[in-house]
Every structure is written in structure tokens, then in C-alpha cells.
N, C-alpha and C positions, 0 to 999 in steps of 0.2 A: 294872931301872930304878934308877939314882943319883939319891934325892932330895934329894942338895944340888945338883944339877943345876935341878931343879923349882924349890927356892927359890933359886936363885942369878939366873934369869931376873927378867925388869921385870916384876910384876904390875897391872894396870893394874881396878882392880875397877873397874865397869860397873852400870847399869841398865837394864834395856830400855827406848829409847825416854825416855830422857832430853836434854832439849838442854843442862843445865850439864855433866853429864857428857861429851854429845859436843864440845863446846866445850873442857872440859877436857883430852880427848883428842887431839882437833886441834892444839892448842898443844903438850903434848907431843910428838907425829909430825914438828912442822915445827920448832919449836926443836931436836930432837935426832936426827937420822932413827934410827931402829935399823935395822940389818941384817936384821931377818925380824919380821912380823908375825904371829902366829899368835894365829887368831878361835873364839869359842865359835861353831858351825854343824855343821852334816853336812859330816863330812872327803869324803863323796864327792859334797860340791856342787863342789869346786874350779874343776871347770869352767865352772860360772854364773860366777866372781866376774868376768871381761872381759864379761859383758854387764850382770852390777848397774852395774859403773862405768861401761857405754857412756855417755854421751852424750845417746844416747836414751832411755836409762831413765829415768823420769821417779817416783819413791816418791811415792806409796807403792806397794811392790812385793811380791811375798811369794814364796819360795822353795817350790813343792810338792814332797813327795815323794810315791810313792804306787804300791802293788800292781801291779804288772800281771798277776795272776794271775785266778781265777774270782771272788775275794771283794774287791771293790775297796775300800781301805781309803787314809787320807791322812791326812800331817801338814802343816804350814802353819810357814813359819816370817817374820812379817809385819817389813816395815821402813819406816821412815818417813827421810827425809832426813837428820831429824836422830837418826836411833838409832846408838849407838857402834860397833853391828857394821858398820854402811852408811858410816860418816864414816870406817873404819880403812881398809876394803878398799879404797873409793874413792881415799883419800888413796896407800895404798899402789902403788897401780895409778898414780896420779897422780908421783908420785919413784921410780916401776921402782924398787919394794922390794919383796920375794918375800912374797909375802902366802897362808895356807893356813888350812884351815879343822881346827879339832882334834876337836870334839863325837862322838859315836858316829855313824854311816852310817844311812842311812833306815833299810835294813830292820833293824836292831838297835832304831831308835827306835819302828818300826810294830810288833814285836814284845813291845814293851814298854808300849804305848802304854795299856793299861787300867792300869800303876801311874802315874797321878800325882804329883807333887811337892806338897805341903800343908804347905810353908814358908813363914811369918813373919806372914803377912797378920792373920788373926783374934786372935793377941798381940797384935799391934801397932800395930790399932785399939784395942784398951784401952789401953794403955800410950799410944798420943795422946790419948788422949779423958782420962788423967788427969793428963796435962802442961795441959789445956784446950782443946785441937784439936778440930773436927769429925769429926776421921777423921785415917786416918795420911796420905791424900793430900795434906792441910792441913800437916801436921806437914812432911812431904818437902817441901813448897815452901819453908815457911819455913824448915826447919833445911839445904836444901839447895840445892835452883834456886836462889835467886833471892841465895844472898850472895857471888856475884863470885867462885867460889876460884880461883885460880891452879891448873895441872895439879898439883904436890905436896902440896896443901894438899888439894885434891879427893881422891888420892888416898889421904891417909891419913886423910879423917876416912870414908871410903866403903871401906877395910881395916879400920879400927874397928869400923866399920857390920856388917859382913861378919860378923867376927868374932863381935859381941851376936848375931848370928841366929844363928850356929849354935851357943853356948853355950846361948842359950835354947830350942832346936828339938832340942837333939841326939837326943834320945829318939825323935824322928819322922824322922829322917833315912832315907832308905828306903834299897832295895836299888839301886832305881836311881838316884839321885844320888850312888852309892857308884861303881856302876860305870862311871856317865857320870865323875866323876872319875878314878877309873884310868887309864881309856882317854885321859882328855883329857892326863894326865902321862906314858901312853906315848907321845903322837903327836907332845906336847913334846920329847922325848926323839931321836924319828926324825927330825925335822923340824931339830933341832941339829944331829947325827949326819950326816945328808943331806945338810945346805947346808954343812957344814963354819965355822960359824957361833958363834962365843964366844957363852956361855948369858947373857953381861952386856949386851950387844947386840941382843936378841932380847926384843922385846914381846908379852905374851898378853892378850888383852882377853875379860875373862870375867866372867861378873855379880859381885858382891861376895860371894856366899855362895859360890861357890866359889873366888874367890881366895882365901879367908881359907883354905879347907880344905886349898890345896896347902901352907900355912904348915904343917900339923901333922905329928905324926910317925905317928899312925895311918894315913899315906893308904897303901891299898893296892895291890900290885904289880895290872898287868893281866895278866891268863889269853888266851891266844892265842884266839879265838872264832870259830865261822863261824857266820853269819845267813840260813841256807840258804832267802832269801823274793826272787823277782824283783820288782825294783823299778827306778822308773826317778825322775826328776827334771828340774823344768823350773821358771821364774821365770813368775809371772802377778801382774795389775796386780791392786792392792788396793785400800782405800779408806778414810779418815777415821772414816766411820762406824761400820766394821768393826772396826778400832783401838782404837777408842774402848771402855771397860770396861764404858758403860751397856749394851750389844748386847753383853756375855757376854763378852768375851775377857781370860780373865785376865790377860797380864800389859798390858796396854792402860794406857793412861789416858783419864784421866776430859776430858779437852780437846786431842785432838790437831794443831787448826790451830791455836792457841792457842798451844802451846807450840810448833808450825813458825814461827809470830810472833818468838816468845821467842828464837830460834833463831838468828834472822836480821837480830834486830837486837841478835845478841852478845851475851846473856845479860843484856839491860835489858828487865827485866817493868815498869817503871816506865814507857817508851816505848812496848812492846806491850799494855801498858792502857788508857793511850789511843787507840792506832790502833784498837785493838777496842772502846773505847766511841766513836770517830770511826765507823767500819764500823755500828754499832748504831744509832747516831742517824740516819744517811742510813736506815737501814732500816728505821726504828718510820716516820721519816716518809712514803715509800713507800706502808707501812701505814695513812695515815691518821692517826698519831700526833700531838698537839702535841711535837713535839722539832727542838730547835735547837742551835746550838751554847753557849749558854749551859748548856743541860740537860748539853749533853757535860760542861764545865767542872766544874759543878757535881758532878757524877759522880765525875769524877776526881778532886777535893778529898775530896769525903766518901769512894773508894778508900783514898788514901792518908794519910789521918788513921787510918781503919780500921785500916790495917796497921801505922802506929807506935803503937797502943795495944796492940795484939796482939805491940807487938816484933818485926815482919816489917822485913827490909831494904826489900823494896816490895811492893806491891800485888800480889795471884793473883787464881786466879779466884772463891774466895769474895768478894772486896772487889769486884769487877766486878758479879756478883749481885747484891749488896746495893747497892751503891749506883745498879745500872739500875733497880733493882723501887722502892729509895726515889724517886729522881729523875726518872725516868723514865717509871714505870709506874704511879703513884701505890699503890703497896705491893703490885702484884698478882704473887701467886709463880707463878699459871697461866702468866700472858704470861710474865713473864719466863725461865722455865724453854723457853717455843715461843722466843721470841725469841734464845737463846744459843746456841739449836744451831746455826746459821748460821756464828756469828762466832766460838765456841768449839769447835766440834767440827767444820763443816766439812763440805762435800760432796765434797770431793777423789777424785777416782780416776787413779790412778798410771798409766803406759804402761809397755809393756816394748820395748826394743829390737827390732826385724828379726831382728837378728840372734839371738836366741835361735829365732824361731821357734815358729809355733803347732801345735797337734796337729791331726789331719785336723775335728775333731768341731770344736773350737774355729775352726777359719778357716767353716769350712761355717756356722757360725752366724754369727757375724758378718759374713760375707758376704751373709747372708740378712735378716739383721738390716738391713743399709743399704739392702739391694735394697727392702726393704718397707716402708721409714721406720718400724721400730721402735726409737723412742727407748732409749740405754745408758744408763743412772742409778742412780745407788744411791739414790734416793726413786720411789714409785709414781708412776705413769706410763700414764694414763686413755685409753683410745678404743673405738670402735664398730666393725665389721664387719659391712658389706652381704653376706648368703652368695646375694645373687642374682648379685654382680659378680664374674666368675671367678677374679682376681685377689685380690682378699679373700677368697671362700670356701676360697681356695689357701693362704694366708695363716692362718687359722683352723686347716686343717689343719696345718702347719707348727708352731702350737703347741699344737696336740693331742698332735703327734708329740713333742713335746719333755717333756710332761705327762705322756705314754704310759714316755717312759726314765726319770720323774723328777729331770727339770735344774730346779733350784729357779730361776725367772725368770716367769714366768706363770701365772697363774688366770684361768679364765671366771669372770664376776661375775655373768652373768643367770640369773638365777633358773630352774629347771629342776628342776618335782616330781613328773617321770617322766621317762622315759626316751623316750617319744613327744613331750614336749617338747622334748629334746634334740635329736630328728633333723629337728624342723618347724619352726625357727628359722627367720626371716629376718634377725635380727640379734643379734648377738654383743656382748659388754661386757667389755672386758678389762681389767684389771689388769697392767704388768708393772712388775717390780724386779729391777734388775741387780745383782748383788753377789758378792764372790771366790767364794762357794758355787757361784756358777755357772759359770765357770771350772773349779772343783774336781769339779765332775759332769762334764762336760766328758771334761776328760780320763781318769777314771776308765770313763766310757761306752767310751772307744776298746776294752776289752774286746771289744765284740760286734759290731764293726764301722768301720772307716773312712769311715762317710759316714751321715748321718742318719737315713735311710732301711732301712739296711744294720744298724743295729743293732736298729731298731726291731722289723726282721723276726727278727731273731735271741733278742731276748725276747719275741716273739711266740710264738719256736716254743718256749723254756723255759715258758712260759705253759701253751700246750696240752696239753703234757709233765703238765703238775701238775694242770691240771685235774680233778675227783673229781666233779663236781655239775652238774645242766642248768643253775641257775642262772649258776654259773659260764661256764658255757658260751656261755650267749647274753650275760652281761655282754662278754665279749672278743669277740662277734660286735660288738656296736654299737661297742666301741674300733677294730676292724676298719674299720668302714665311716667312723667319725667321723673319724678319721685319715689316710683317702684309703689306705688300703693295703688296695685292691681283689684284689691276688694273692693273698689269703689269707680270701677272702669261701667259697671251694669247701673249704678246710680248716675254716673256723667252721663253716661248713652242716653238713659232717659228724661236728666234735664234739658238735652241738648234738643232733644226728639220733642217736648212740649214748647219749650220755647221758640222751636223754629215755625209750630204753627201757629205761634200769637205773636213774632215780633214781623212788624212789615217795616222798617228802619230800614232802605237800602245799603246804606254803610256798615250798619251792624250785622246783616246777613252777609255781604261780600266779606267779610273780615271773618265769619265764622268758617264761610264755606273754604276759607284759606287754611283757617287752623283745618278742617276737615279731611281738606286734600291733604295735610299734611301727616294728619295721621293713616290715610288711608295708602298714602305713596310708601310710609316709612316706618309702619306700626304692625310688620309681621310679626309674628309670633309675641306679639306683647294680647294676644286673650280676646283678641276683639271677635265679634262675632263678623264676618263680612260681609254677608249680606245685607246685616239690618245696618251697618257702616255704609256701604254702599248704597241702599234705600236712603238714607238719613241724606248724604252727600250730595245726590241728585233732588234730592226736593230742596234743599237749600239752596243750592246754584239757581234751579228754575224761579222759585221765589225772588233771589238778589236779581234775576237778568227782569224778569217781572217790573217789579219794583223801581227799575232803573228811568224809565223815561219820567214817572211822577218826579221823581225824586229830582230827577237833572233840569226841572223847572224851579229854582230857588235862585235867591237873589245871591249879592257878589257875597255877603256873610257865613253863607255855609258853601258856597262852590268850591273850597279846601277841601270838604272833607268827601264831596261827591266826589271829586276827580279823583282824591284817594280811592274810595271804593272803587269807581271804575279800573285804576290799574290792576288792584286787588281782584278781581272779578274776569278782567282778562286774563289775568295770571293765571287760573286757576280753571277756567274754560280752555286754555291754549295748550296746559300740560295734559289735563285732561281726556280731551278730543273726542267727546262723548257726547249726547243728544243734544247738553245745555249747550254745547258749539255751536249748535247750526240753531237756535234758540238765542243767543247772545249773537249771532250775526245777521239776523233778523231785526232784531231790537236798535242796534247799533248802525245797523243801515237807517231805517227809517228816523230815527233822531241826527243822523250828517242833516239827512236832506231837510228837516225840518226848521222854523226859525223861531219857534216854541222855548226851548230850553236856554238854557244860559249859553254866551256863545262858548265859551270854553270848554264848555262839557263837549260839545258841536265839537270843536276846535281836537279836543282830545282824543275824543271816537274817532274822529279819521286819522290822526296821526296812526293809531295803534291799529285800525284797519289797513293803512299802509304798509306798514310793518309789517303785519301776518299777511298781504298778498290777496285781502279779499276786496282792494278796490283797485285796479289798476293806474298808471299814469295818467292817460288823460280825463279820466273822471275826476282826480286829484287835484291839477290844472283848470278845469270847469271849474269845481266847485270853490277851490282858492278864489279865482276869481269872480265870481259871484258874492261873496263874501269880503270879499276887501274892493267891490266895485263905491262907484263914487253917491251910489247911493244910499249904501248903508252906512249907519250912524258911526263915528270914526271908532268912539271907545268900545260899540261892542264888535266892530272887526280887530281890534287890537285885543280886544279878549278871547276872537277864534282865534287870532294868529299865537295867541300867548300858550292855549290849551295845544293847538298843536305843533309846535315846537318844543313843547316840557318831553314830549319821546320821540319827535320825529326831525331832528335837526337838520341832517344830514342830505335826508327830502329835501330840505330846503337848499342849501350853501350848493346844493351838486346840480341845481336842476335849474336852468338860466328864464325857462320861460315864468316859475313860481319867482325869482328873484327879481323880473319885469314887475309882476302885479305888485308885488310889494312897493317894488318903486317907484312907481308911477301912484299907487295908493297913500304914499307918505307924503310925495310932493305936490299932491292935490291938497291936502289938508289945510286951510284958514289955520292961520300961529294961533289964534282962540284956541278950536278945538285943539290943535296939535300938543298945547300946553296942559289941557287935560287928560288927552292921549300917552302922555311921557311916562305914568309912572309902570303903568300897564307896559307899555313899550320897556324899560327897564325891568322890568321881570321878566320880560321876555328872551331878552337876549342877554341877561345878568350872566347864565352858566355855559357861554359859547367857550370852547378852548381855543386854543391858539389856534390849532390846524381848520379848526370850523372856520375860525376867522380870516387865517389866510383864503379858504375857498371860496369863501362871502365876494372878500375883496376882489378877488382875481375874476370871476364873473362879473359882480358888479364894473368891475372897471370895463371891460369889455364892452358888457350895455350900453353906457354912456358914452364908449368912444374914449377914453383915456389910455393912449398909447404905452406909455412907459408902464406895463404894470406892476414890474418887478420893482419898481421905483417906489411906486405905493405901496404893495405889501409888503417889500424890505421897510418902508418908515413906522409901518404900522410894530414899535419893538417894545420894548418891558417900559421904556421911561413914558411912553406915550399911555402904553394900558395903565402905570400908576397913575399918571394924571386924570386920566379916563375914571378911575376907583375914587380919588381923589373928590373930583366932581357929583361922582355918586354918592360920595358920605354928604357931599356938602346940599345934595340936593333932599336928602334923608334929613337933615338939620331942616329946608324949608319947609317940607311937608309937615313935622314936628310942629309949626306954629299954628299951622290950622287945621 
């Protein structure tokens, strides 16, 4: 490689997504044409750039690259109208000038893609913030947008620019911006050599930190490379929001229709601060706002004073802020920060040309998408689903199935806290949101199939593959049936049926034999055979009730998740009322009485035995106290009391002789123990309500002989329970120390 060849070319240093920049650049293209463009990009996008310039493309657009192998993996490379890589190609395409793209190839970039670039930014927010800028966004506006340069003037004070970052970065310069250099000054090199092309004649549009770098004499030869990763590449429409820096994307800015404004009326932020507090005004009014166009007026003076104090040539969008939230808003930063996203950043969503062409996953959804009037937007987008109307309940499924491949565009919003409310819905609540992400699943899905359906069944069967657990098992039976992919209800049945006789996990059987009732309560005519549903249902219940006493012997680390399974398991015995009933009331008797198990589990059984009516009052009364007597050890009677109060409160506050033992068992307690008793004690009665609370009081007080009791439980009011909360955060800080 001849690097006086490299510098001997027009360097043309760039920002992403800058409009003085691409304004700078367009004037240079058309004042001078050169003979060969060459763009920072994927050298093996070339063939997108006749559909970025179609016509029909409508930026924001974004170029994906992306795996086609087992591990679908994607880069993104986003354009807006006004970005200098979209203004070159376009223009190029537009005066038949040989326009190519030089950057490393997708898969060298997806290969690389966990080193990032961690240039200039976090400097150079100090370094504005001690010129006096809010940020270096502030700083770029003023020292750059917005003061009119001519192409050479932009160009060398943005080779300058170039230059300070990488004198101040050198140290962090990585491996990959070394070799993305190389590469970019060999393909300089070819791309001369190729067209047969004087190096003086020949334009490279490349950010400013690497134009500056082809300046030097360190730059390194490139090494011949193969990137042995299939990959392919295609253009999909983007969007404003996405662009935009506050939604994550580094090199974004902070107001992309803003500066599409700025853009397009020629690099006058002084004209597009107006039209954008013009746009605002119609829009607080809309809202209800007093605003008129005096407030506009007024706006736009206090703008533009702002920015000649500040030494700005004109107005950004700090001075648009400040002077909507003074004038307009009467100083409110809330509103006004809801109120700019509109006019400042924009809902814009880009189109892509025909002619590129969509992938099978991608046409099949939007296809489906019109069919069903599900609104495209890059903001949430509210409706209901009747699953009595075949067409909606079609429609539900559709985005189950899309939920099922993870294409980020939809969420069920109704509430569902089981899995037997899941399948007995009559109505659905959906949430969706369109955005490139969805697009970028999309095509990354084409892995497992060409059609929605097709792939969904294809990670169905990787699913089943991996399955280890019943629970697991019947989770992917209700995805099964939720999702209308009925072909694969004889495959769930029978991982469901193998696994239940090799998993002995008490937790993971109760949780299946939950999904199970739940299909079995609410899965008519969804195919299922019933009997062998039936047979399957019952050996799981007896299994999980089985299983229950090993299990409810574990120390305080897993007793979460046994008491879970025990509700789960009662739940699902109690709707039941089949053999595992009197099977699970067998089980649950002899573990109250026992002092075997953890006491909570103890604690819990009986609350829920109370409950359902299979242990009377005064065995209830016995056994409390027996358990909270002076001889057993404080903290695990505060761990029966804890298990049975999480269902049986109400036992408790209502019933004067259980509210004796307790008390007389608390004020037995040595302050030792009683200080290690507290925290268990606060988990115990963390979720009392008010009216639990009044009953407490009003018996207890009784006990003790406190006459006035209406006195105590009127004091017991909301400023005593904050302090009460209060105490509890701050006793949550003690235990945090050790």
C-alpha cells in the first residue's frame, strides 16, 4: 500500500448524522464533481447503494448486516437524510459518479463486534462543560452547526477536530479502529487502481477521527484476511426515535427531526427555531394550552438573545427549551421535556424501496399486520381482543406466535396470575410497538424457517430438545396450545408424560400439575385427548403431594420456594377435589403435627388447612400453642407464625385465645433472642391492612385490660404506620451491614 497515495486523495472528514456537515459536503460534490466517491460503510453493501438512493427510499433507513448461521447475530448501520454517508451515495448516484463503500465487510464487523470504539465522548464532555457548555452536544452546535462554513472551511476546522481526538484518545485507540483503518486505506488503494482514477480526483467521506488518522505516518499496512462467518445484508426502514441518543444509540443525536429541519432549510437553525416553536405552539394549543402566536414570538426573542449571550451564531435546541418551558409553559421542565419530543425528535419512520425487497418473515408480518389493523409506530399502540370472535382469537395467536420467536413488537398487558387465567380469558389487552428492532428479529428469525409458523415449529422442537424438568415441560405445553400450534399438542403430551416420571423436584411437579389443571379445566376442544390428560394430571398431583414432606425438610434458603409449591399444589387439589384431595390431606395433616420440617412449611399447612375447613378451631388453638409455647426455640416459632399468617390472617386478628398465645409468647422472649426474632417477626406482619390491624388492636387491647380502646385504635392512623415504614427501611439499612 502507497501511503502518499492515501494522503494524496480529498479527505472529506464527517459526522454521523450531521446536517452542516452534509450541507458542507453537498456543496463540495456539486461545485467540483470528483471522479470516485469512496464512503465509510460495509465494502460489501455496494449493492444496496441503487436502493438507499432509489426514490423510494424514503430515511430514515438503516443498512443491516447479519449471521445467517445458527447464532443470529446483527449490526445496524442507521441513516437519516441528512447523514453525510446518505447525501454522498445519493448525490453520487445522482451525477453517475462511481460511488463504493470502503469500511471492513459485515462479517469482519460481526466478528468483532464485542470490541467497541470508546472515542472522544466522556473527554469531551469535560472539556465542554469547562468552556461553559452543557455537554459537548451544546458545544458541536455552537462551535459547528450552526455557523454557516463554506465546504473548506468545514473541512479543515472538522481535520482539526479530527486530529485533537486522536492526539487526546491515542492511548485508547483499540485494535479495531487500527484495523478498520488499514483496511479502509487498502480499499482506497483498489478502488484507485480499479477505476483507473487520479488519487487527486477521488473523494473519501469518513468521520474525522479517521480522516485525521490517514494523515499519519503510523497507519498500518492491511494483512490479506478471511472472515470465514455467513452473512448476508439488506436495507430496513428506521426511525427518529431510534436515532435519537436518548433511546441508547451512540452515535445518534440528541434531536433528530430537528436537525432534518435544520437541514432543509440550509443550514438556518435561526428559521428552523421558529418553525419548531411555530409546530409547538399549534401543539400545546391542541393540548389545552394557553398559547398563541405572541407566546411563539416571544419564544423566539428570548431563543435568540439566549444564544447571543452564549456567543452562539443562532439559536439550538437548548435555547428552544428554555425559552418553551419560560414562555410557554410557565417554567415546567416535565411538560416541556413531553412536549419536544414531537417537534424535536420526531416520530419519523423511514420506507425502503421495492426494490430492495423484504425477507419471507418480514413480508408475512406485515402482511398480517394490515390484514388485522395492527397499527406500525414507533410509539405504544393500545387495543382489546374478544377471544370469542374467531378472528381476534386468530389474531391473539399471531401474536403469541411472534412473542413465542421473540420479535420485540408486542406484549399481553392483562394481568394473568396463573396460568389457568391465561387459557380462560375472554379478553386480551395488548400493547404493541414497532421499531427497527423488529425488522432486525425479523430477519435474523429466517433462520428457522420461511414463514411464521414454520419457524415457530422449528424452535419448538430446539425447545423440547432442551427440556430437563416437568415443569418445563408443561410450561411449553400451554405455549403450545396458546399459540394455536395444535400439531405439536401429541409431542407436549408426551414430554410432559416422560418427564413427570423422572422429575421428583416438589416445586417443579406442583407448578406443573398447576399448568395441567389448567389445561384440563380450560382446554376444551383445543385436541386434547382426555383421558390420557386426565391420567397424566393425576400422577402428577400424587407425585407433587408425595414429594411434599421430603421436600418441606430444607433449611431457611429454599423454604420460598417450598411454600410456593405448597400454595400451588393446594390450589390445584382444592379445585380439583379428586383422589390427590384426600391424598394431600393426609400428607398435610401429618406434617402440622410433625416438628421435622421447617416450621413454616408446618406454619403454612395449617393456615391453608384452616382455610379449606379440614382442621377445626380448637385443634388450631392446640397446636398454635404448642408451637409458640415457652419451650420452643423463639425464631422457629416465629417462622410457624410467619408460614401461617402469609394465608391465614384473619385466623388470627379474629380469634382472642390465638391472639393470647402470641402474646404472652412475645413477652416471654429474652431482648437476645427477641432481636433475632425481629426480622422474621417483620415478614410476618409486613402485609397486615388496616382493617386486619384494627382487629389485632381492638382484641389485643381487651387482653390486656386497656380500656379506652377506641382511643388506641383511632391513634393507630396513616402518620404512625409511615413512621412504622419508616423504621422498617431503616431496620432494612441495619441488617444490610451484616
Amino acid at each position: 500500500m502507497d501511503k502518499s497515495i492515501i494522503k494524496a486523495v480529498s479527505h472529506f472528514p464527517a459526522r454521523h448524522h450531521s446536517p452542516a456537515c452534509s450541507l458542507a459536503l453537498a456543496a463540495r460534490i456539486q461545485e467540483d464533481p470528483p471522479g470516485l466517491i469512496l464512503i465509510e460503510g460495509p465494502s460489501d453493501a455496494d449493492d444496496l447503494i441503487e436502493a438507499l438512493a432509489d426514490s423510494d427510499t424514503i430515511p430514515p433507513v438503516a443498512i443491516l448486516g447479519y449471521h445467517i448461521g445458527e447464532t443470529p447475530t446483527s449490526v445496524l448501520y442507521p441513516l437519516a437524510a441528512y447523514s453525510p454517508e446518505y447525501v454522498a451515495l445519493s448525490l453520487a448516484v445522482k451525477l453517475e459518479i462511481p460511488v463504493h463503500f470502503i469500511d471492513l465487510p459485515i462479517p469482519a464487523i460481526l466478528s468483532l463486534k464485542e470490541e467497541q470504539d470508546h472515542i472522544g465522548r466522556p473527554a469531551f464532555n469535560e472539556a465542554a462543560v469547562a468552556l461553559g457548555y452543557g455537554s459537548f452536544e451544546e458545544f458541536w452546535e455552537a462551535g459547528f452547526e450552526c455557523r454557516g462554513y463554506g465546504p473548506e472551511e468545514f473541512r479543515t476546522v472538522m481535520m482539526s477536530f479530527g486530529a485533537m481526538v486522536r492526539a487526546r484518545e491515542r492511548e485508547v485507540i483499540d485494535t479495531r479502529n487500527r484495523l478498520r483503518e488499514s483496511y479502509m486505506a487498502y480499499q482506497i488503494s483498489r478502488r484507485l487502481e480499479e477505476g483507473g482514477v487520479d488519487p487527486a480526483k477521488a473523494l473519501v467521506v469518513t468521520g474525522a477521527f479517521h480522516a485525521a488518522g490517514f494523515m499519519e505516518e503510523e497507519l498500518e499496512a492491511f494483512e490479506e484476511t478471511v472472515w470465514d462467518i455467513p452473512c448476508d445484508r439488506t436495507v430496513i426502514s428506521y426511525s427518529y426515535p431510534r436515532l435519537s441518543e436518548q433511546l441508547g444509540y451512540g452515535a445518534g443525536n440528541r434531536a433528530p427531526f430537528y436537525y432534518q429541519r435544520a437541514y432543509e432549510c440550509g443550514g438556518d437553525f435561526k428559521r428552523a427555531t421558529l418553525l419548531t416553536l411555530i409546530d409547538l405552539t399549534d401543539h400545546l394549543r391542541q393540548k389545552g394550552f394557553e398559547a398563541s402566536l405572541s407566546h411563539t414570538i416571544d419564544a423566539f426573542n428570548l431563543a435568540r438573545t439566549l444564544a447571543d449571550m452564549r456567543e452562539k451564531a443562532a439559536p439550538c435546541l437548548d435555547e428552544i427549551a428554555e425559552s418553551v418551558r419560560a414562555c410557554m409553559l410557565k417554567g415546567s421542565a416535565e411538560a416541556a421535556e413531553a412536549m419536544l419530543w414531537d417537534a424535536v425528535i420526531g416520530r419519523n419512520v423511514g420506507r425502503v424501496s421495492k426494490s430492495i425487497g423484504r425477507g419471507p418473515l418480514q413480508e408475512e408480518f406485515y402482511q398480517e399486520l394490515g390484514r388485522r389493523r395492527i397499527p406500525v409506530t414507533d410509539e405504544p399502540a393500545e387495543f382489546t381482543l374478544n377471544l370469542n370472535a374467531d378472528i381476534e382469537r386468530s389474531t391473539s395467536g399471531f401474536l403469541h406466535r411472534l412473542n413465542l420467536l421473540e420479535i420485540p413488537f408486542g406484549g399481553c398487558v392483562t394481568t394473568a396470575e396463573s396460568p389457568a387465567q391465561q387459557l380462560r380469558r375472554l379478553r386480551e389487552k395488548w400493547e404493541v410497538r414497532w421499531s427497527p428492532a423488529t425488522d432486525v428479529a425479523l430477519v435474523e428469525k429466517v433462520v428457522y424457517g420461511n414463514n411464521i409458523a414454520q419457524a415457530c415449529e422449528r424452535l419448538l422442537r430446539e425447545k423440547f430438545l432442551s427440556i430437563t424438568d416437568v415443569a418445563a415441560a408443561t410450561d411449553l405445553l400451554l405455549k403450545v396450545i396458546i399459540t394455536g400450534l395444535g400439531a405439536f399438542l401429541e409431542e407436549g403430551l408426551s414430554l410432559c408424560e416422560s418427564q413427570s416420571a423422572e422429575d421428583e423436584d416438589f416445586y417443579r411437579l406442583a407448578r406443573a400439575a398447576q399448568n395441567l389443571m389448567a389445561v384440563h379445566s380450560y382446554g376444551s376442544g383445543r385436541e386434547i385427548e382426555e383421558d390420557r390428560l386426565r391420567a397424566l394430571l393425576d400422577h402428577v398431583i400424587n407425585r407433587a403431594v408425595l414429594a411434599l414432606p421430603q421436600a418441606a425438610q430444607v433449611d431457611d434458603g429454599g423454604i420460598e420456594e417450598v411454600c410456593t409449591g405448597i400454595k400451588l399444589i393446594h390450589e390445584v387439589v382444592t379445585i380439583d377435589k379428586g383422589e390427590g384431595l384426600r391424598l394431600y390431606l393426609r400428607v398435610i395433616e401429618a406434617l402440622i403435627g410433625s416438628d421435622v420440617p421447617h416450621p413454616s412449611a408446618c406454619g403454612l399447612c395449617m393456615g391453608l388447612a384452616h382455610v379449606s375447613g379440614s382442621i377445626g378451631e380448637q385443634f388450631l388453638v392446640t397446636e398454635v400453642s404448642r408451637r409458640l409455647s415457652a419451650g420452643e426455640e423463639p425464631v422457629r416459632a416465629g417462622q410457624f407464625l410467619e408460614g401461617f399468617l402469609s394465608v391465614n390472617r384473619l385466623a388470627l386478628v379474629k380469634n382472642r385465645p390465638l391472639i393470647k398465645w402470641i402474646n404472652d409468647f412475645l413477652a416471654g422472649i429474652e431482648p437476645r433472642a427477641f432481636i433475632d426474632l425481629l426480622p422474621v417477626l417483620r415478614r410476618a406482619f409486613s402485609d397486615f391492612t388496616r382493617s386486619e390491624i384494627t382487629y389485632l388492636m381492638e382484641n389485643l387491647s381487651a387482653l390486656i385490660g386497656v380500656e379506652a380502646r377506641e382511643e388506641v385504635v383511632s391513634n393507630i392512623n396513616q402518620t404512625v404506620l409511615d413512621d412504622l415504614k419508616e423504621t422498617d427501611e431503616d431496620l432494612d439499612d441495619f441488617d444490610d451491614l451484616f
